[in-house]
N, C-alpha and C positions, 0 to 999 in steps of 0.2 A: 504494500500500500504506500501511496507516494506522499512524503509529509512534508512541510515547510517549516522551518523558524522565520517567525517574523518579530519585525525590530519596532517599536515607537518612541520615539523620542517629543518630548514637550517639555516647554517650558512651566513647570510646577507652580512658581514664586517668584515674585519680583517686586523690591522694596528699597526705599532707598534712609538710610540710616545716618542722618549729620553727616553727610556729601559720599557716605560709602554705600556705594551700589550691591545688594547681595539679589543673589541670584539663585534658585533651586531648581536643577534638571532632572527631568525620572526619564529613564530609559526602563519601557514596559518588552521582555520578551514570552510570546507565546507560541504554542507549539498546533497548526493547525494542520489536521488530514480530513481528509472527504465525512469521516466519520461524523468527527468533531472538531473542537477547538479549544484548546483548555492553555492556560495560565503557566509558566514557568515561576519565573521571579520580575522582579522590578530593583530596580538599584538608582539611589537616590545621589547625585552629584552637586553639592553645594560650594560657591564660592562666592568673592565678593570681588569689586573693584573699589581700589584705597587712588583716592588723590594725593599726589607730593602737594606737601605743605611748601606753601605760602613763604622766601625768605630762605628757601634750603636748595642744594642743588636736585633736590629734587619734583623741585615748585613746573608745574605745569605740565606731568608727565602724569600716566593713569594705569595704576600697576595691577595686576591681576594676582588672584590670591589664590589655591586650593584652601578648602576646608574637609576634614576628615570627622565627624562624630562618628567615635565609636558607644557600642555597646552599654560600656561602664561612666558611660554620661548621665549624670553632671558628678560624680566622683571623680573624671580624670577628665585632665582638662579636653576642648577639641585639637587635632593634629591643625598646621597649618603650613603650607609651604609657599614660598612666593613663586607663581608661575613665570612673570615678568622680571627679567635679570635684571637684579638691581646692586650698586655696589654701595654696600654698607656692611659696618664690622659685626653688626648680629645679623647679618644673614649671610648662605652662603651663595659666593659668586657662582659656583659651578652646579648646585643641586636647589635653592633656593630654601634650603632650610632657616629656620628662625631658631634663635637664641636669645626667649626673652622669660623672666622671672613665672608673669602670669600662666605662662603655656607650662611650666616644667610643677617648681615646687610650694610656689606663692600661691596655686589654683585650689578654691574651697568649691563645694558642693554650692554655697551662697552666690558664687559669681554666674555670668550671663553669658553667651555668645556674645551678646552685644557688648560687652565686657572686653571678650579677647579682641573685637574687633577693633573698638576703638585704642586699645593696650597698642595695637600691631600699628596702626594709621601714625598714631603717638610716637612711636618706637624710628619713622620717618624721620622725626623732626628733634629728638634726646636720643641722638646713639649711647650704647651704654660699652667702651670699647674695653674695661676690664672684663669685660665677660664678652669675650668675643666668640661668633662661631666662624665666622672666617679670620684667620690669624695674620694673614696678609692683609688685607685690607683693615685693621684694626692697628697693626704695624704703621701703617701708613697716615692712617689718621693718626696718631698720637706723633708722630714722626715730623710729616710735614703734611700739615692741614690745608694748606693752600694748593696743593698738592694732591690730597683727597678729593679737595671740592671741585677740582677741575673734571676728575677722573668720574665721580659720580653723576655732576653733569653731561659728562658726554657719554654715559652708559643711559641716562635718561634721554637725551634727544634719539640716540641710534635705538634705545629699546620699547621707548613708555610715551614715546609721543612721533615715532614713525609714519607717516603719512597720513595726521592728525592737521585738519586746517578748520578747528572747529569754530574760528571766529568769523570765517567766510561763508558758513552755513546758514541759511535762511529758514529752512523748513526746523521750527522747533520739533518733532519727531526723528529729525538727522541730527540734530545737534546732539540729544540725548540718548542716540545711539551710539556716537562719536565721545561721549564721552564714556562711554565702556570700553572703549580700545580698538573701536572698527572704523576704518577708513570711511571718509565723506562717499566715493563713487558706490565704495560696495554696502553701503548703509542708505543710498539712494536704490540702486537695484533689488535691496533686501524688500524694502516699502512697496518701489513698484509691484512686484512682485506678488506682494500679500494683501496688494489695493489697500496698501498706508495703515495697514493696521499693525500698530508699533511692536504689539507681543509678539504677532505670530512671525513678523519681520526678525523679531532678535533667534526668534527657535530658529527661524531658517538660517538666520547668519552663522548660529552657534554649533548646526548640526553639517558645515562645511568642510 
């Protein structure tokens, strides 16, 4: 008997939290044959987009976040990794790991998501470079700062604000697609596309 796995992907959630964009993807798989149709799993993909603060080299760039809740949540904190390569001494350059207090041993059962989120946005703008997870780049800030802040900046032009010209943008619905990380053209054809309806524009842009 001939059977299919079939894939659905949508956009779950979408919210935006004191300038940080969070976002929830469910990817639904089910197993259909001539019979029937039944259910596999669903797997739930949460992330956000954190703005570079205002004043930092990383003012004007739009960084993209993994979010991991496991299981033993809210006993252990949520995983977090930076998707968008960003140089700074608690995270790392080459895996986008975070090294920040809230995420490891400072986390209670009392704190929020919205808690770590804002911890991480924060953590942009007060590097903590004693406690560094990249040890070169924490080197380097504590070294020669001027030095850092060039370097940072220009990982943020090449990586967090790439073909980002969100001040030439007219259609509010492309602006605030642009400001999650997606180019003005392909955030204009995402809209066409979905006859301008902004959610179903970001599924399509996100499931590319």
């Amino acid at each position: 008997m001939m059977s299919f796995v079939v894939f659905f992907f949508r956009v779950f959630w979408c919210n935006e939290i004191q300038n940080i964009i969070v976002v929830v993807v469910v990817w639904t798989v089910i197993l259909t044959t001539r019979a029937k149709t039944r259910w596999l799993f669903s797997l739930f993909f949460v992330f956000f987009f954190a703005t570079g603060p205002s004043e930092t080299p990383y003012q004007g760039g739009t960084f993209l976040v993994d979010i991991h809740i496991t299981n033993a949540y809210p006993f252990e904190p949520p995983k977090m990794k930076f998707l968008t390569k960003v140089w700074h001494p608690n995270v790392s350059s080459q895996s986008g790991a975070i090294c920040l207090d809230v995420l490891k041993d400072q986390w209670t059962p009392a704190l929020t998501i919205k808690t770590a989120l804002l911890s991480v946005q924060a953590l942009l703008a007060a590097a903590e470079p004693d406690d560094p997870q990249d040890a070169v780049v924490a080197k380097m800030y504590v070294a020669n700062r001027a030095q850092f802040d060039a370097q940072a900046k220009e990982w943020t032009e090449k990586y967090a604000k790439e073909g980002q010209k969100i001040e030439q943008a007219k259609d509010p619905k492309v602006v605030k697609l642009m400001e999650m990380g997606f180019g003005e053209q392909d955030a204009e054809r995402a809209l066409a596309k979905c006859n301008f309806n902004q959610e179903e524009a970001l599924e399509y842009l996100l499931s590319q």
